[in-house]
Each structure stands twice: as structure tokens, then as C-alpha cells.
N, CA, C and O atoms as a GROMACS GRO file, in nm:
protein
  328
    1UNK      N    1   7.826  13.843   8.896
    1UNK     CA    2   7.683  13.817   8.909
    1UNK      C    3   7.658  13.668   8.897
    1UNK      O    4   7.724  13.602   8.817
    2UNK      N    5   7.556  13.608   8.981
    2UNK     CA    6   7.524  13.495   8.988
    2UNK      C    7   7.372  13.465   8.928
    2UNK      O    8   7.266  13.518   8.961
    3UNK      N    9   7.402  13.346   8.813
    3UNK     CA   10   7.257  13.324   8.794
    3UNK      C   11   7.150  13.236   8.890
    3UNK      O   12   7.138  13.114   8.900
    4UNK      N   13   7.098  13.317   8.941
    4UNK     CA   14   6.964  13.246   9.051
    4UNK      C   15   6.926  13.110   9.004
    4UNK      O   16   6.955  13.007   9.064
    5UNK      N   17   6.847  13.119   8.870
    5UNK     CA   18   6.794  13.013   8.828
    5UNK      C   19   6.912  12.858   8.907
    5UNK      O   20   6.882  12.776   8.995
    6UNK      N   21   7.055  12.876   8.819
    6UNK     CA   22   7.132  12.793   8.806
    6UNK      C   23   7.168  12.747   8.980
    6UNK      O   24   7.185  12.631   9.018
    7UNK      N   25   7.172  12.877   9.071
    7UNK     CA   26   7.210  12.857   9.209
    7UNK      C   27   7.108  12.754   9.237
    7UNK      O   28   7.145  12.642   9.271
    8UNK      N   29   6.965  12.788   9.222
    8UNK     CA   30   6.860  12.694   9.299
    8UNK      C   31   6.871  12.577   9.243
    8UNK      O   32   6.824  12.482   9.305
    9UNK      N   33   6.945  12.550   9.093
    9UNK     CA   34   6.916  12.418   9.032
    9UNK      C   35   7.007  12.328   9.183
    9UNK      O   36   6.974  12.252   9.273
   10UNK      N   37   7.176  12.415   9.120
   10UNK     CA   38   7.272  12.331   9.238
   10UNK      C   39   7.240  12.280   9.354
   10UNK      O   40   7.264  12.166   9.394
   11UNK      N   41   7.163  12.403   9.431
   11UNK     CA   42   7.085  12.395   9.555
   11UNK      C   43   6.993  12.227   9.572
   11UNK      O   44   6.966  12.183   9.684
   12UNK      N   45   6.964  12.170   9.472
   12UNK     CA   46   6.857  12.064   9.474
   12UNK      C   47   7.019  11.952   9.488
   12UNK      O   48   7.124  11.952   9.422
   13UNK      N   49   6.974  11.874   9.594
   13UNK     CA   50   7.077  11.781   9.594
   13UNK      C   51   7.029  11.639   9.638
   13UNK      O   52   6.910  11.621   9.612
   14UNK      N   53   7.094  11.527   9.702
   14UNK     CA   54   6.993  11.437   9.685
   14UNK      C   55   6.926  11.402   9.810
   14UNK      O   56   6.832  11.323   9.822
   15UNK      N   57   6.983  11.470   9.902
   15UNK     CA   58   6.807  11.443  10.021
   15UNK      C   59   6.716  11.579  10.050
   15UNK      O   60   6.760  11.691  10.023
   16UNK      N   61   6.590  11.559  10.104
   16UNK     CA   62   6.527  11.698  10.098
   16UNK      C   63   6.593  11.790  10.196
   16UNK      O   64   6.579  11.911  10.180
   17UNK      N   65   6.686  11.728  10.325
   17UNK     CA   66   6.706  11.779  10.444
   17UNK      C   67   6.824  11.879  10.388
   17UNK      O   68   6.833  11.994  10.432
   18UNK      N   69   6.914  11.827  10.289
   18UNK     CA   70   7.018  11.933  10.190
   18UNK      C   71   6.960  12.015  10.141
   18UNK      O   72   6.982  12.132  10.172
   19UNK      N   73   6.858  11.978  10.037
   19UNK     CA   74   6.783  12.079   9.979
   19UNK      C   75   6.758  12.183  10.050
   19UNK      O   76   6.826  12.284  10.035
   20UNK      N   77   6.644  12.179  10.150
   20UNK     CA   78   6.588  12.264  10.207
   20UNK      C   79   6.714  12.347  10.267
   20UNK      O   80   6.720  12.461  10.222
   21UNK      N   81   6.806  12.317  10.350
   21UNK     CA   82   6.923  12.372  10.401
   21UNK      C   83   6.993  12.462  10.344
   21UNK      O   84   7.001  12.577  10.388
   22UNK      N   85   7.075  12.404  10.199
   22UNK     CA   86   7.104  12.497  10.106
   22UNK      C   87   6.999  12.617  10.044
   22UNK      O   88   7.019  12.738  10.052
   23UNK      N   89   6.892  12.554   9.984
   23UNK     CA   90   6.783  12.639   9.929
   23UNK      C   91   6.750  12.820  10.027
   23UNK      O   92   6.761  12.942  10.009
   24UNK      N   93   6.705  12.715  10.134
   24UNK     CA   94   6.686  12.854  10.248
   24UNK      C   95   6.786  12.958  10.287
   24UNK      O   96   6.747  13.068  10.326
   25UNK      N   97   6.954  12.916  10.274
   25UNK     CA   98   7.026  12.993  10.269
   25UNK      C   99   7.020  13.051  10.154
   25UNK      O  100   7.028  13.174  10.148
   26UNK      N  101   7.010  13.004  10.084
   26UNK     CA  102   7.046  13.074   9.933
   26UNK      C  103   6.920  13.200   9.930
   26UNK      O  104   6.945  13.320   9.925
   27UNK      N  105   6.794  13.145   9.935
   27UNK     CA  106   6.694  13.266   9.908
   27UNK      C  107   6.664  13.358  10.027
   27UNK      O  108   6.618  13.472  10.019
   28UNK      N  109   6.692  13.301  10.122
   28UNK     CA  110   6.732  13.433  10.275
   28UNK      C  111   6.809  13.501  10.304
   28UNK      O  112   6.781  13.584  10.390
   29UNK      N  113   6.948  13.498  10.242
   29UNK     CA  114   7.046  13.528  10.292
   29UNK      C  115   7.183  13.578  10.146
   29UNK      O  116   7.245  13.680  10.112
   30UNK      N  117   7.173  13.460  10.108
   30UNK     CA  118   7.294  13.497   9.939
   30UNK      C  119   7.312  13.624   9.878
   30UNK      O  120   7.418  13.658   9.825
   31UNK      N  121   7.163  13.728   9.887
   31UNK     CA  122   7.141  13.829   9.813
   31UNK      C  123   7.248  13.893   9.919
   31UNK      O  124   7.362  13.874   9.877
   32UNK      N  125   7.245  13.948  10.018
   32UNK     CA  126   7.305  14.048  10.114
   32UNK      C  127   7.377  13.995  10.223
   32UNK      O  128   7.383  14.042  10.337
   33UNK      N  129   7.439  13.880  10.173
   33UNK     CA  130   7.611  13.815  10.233
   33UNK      C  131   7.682  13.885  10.165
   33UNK      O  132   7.654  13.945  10.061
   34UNK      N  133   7.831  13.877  10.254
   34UNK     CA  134   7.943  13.903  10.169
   34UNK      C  135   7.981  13.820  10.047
   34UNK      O  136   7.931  13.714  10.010
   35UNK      N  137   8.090  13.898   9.988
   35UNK     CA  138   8.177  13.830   9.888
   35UNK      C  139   8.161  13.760   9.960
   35UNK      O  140   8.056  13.698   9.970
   36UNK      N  141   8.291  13.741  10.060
   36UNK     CA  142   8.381  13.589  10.114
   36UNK      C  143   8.242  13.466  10.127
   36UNK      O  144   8.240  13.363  10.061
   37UNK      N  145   8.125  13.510  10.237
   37UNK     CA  146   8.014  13.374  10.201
   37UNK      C  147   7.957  13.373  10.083
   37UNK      O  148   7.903  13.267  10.053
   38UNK      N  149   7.952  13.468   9.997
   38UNK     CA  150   7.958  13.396   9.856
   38UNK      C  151   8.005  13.273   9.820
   38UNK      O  152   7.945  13.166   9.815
   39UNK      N  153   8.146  13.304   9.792
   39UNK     CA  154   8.239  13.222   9.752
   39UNK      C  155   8.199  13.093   9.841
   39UNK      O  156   8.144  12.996   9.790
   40UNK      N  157   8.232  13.102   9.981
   40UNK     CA  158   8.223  13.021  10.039
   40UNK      C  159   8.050  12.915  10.048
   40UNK      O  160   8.022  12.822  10.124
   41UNK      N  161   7.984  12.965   9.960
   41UNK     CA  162   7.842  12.885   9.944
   41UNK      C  163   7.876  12.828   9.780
   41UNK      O  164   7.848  12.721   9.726
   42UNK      N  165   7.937  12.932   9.738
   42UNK     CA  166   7.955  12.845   9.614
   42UNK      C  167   8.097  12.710   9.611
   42UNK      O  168   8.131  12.647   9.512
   43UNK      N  169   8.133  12.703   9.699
   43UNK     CA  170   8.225  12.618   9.732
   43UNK      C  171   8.189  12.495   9.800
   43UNK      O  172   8.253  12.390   9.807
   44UNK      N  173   8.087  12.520   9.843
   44UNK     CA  174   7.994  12.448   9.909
   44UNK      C  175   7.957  12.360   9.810
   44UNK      O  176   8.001  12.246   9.803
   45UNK      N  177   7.877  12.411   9.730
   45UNK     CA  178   7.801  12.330   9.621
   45UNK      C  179   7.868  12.241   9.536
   45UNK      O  180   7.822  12.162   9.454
   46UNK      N  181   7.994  12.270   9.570
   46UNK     CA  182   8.071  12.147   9.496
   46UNK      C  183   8.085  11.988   9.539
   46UNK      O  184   8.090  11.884   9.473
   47UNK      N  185   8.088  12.023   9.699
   47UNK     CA  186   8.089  11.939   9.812
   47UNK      C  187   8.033  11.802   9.743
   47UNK      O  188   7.943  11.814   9.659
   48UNK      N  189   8.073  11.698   9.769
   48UNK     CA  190   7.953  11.581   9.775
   48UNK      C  191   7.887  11.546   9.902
   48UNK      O  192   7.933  11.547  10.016
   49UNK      N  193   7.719  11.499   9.839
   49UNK     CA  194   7.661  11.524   9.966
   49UNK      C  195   7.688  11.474  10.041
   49UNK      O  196   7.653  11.540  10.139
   50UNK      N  197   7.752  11.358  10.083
   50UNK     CA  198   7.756  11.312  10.254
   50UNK      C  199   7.865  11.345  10.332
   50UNK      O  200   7.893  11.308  10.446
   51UNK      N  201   7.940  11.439  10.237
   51UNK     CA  202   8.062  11.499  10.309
   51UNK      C  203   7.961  11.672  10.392
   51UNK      O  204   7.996  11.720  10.500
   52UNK      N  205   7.879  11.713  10.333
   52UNK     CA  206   7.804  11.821  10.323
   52UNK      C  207   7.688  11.800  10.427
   52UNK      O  208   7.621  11.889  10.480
   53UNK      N  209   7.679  11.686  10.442
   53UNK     CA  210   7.517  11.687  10.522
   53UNK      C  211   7.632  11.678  10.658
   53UNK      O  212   7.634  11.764  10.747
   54UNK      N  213   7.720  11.566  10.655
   54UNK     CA  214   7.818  11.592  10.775
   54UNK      C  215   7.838  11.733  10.863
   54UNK      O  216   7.817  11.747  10.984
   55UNK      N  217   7.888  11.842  10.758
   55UNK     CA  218   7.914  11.963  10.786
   55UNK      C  219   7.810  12.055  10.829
   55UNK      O  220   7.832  12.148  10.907
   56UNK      N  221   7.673  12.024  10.768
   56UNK     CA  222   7.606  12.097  10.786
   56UNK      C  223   7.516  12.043  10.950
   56UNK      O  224   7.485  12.116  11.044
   57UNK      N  225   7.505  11.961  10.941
   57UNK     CA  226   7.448  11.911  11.069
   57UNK      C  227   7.553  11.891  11.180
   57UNK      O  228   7.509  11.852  11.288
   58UNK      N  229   7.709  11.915  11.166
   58UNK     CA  230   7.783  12.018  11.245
   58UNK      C  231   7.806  11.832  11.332
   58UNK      O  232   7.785  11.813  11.452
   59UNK      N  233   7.848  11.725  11.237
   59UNK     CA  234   7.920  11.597  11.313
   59UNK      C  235   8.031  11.586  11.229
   59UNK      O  236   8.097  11.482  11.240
   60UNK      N  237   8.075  11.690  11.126
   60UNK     CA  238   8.220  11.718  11.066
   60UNK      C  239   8.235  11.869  11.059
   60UNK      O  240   8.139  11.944  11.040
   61UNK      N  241   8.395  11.921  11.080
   61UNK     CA  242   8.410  12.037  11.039
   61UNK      C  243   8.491  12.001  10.897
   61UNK      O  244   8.500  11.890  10.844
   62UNK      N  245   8.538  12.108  10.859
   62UNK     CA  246   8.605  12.146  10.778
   62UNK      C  247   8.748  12.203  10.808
   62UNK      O  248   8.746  12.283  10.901
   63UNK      N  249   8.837  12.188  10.769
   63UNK     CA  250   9.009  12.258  10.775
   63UNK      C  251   9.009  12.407  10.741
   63UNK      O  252   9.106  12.476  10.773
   64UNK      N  253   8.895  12.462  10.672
   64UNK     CA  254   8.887  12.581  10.678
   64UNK      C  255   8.772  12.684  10.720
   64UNK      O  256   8.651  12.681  10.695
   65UNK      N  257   8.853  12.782  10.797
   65UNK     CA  258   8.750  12.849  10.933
   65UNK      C  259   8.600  12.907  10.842
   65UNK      O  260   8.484  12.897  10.884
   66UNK      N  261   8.655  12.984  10.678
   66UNK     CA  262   8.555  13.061  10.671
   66UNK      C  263   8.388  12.918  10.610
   66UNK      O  264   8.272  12.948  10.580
   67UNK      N  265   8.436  12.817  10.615
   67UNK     CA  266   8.372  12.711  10.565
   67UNK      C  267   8.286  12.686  10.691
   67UNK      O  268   8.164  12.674  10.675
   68UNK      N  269   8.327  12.680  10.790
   68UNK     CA  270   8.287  12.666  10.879
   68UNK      C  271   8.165  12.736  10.959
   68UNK      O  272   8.057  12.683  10.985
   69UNK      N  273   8.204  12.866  10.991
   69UNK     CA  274   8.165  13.000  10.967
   69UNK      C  275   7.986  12.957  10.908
   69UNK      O  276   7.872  12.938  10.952
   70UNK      N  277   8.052  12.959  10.803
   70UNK     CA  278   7.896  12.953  10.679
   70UNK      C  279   7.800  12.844  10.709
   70UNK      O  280   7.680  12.862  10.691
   71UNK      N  281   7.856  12.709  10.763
   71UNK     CA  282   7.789  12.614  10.759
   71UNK      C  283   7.724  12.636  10.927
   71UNK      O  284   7.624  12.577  10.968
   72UNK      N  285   7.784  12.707  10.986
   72UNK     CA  286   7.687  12.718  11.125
   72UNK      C  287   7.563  12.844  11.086
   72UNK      O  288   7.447  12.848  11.127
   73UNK      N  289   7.625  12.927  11.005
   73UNK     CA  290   7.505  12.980  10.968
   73UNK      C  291   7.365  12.972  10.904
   73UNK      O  292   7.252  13.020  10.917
   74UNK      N  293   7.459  12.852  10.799
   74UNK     CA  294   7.320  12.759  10.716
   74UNK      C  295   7.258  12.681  10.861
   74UNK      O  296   7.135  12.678  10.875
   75UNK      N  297   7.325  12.633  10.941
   75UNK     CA  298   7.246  12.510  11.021
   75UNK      C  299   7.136  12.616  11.085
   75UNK      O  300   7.015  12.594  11.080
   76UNK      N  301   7.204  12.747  11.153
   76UNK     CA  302   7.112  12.845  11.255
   76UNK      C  303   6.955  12.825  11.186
   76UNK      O  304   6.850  12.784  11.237
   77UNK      N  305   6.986  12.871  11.048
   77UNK     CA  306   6.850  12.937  10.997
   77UNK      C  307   6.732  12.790  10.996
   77UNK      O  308   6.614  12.794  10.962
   78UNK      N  309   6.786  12.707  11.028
   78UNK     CA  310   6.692  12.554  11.037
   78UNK      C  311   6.618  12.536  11.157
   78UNK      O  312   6.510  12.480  11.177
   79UNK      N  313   6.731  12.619  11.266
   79UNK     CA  314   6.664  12.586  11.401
   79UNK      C  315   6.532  12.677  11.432
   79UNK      O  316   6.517  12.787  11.379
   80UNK      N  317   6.459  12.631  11.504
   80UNK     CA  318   6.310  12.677  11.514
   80UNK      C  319   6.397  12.778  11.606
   80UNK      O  320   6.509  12.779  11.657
   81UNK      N  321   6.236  12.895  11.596
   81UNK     CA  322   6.269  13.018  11.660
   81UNK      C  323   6.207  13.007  11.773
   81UNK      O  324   6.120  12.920  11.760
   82UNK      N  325   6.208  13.066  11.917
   82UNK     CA  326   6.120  13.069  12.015
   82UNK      C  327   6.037  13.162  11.999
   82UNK      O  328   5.948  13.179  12.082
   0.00000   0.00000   0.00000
């Protein structure tokens, strides 16, 4: 079990464009992901940010697929809907 409170603290990082990115995955999606993007969001949060904003705005990957995976999913939920 994960404490929410503590996820959203991590979630706050130092630009709003992270914030919001992480945040929105976390309260849209974290509850009813798998384990594996579990892990893999909490692995995330370790990241430092400019290695992270890289990844997430998809002008770095990562060496590992399921990292990857997650971070196109965090970027999707940013893009406007038609």
C-alpha cells in the first residue's frame, strides 16, 4: 500500500510542467495501473528533474522498455483531446 498523501508530496517537483505531469498521472491513473507501472512511477520519482522532464517530454528515452512505456503514457494524458 502506498501512502497518497506522501505520493502527491513526491509528485511536487521543481517546475509546474513536472508537477502537473506527474500529479495527473498519479490521481488518474496510479489507483488502477498495474504492479509493474507502479513500481515503474515510483521509480520515476527518484529521477532528477532534468533527467525526467527529458523523458517525459519524450527528447530522452530511457535503457529500460517498461520506463518508457510509462512515460509515453504520462506524456498522452497532457495532450489535449479532440
Amino acid at each position: 500500500m502506498h501512502n497518497r498523501a506522501q505520493l502527491e508530496w513526491r509528485c511536487r517537483r521543481g517546475t509546474k510542467e513536472l508537477d502537473l505531469l506527474m500529479q495527473t498521472w498519479l490521481r488518474q491513473e496510479f489507483d488502477h495501473s498495474t504492479e509493474a507501472e507502479r513500481q515503474a512511477f515510483l521509480e520515476l520519482l527518484e529521477w532528477q528533474d532534468d533527467q525526467l522532464i527529458h523523458l517525459l517530454i519524450g527528447s530522452d528515452v530511457s535503457d529500460q522498455p517498461r520506463i518508457n512505456e510509462l512515460a509515453g503514457k504520462i506524456r498522452s494524458l497532457s495532450l489535449p483531446r479532440p
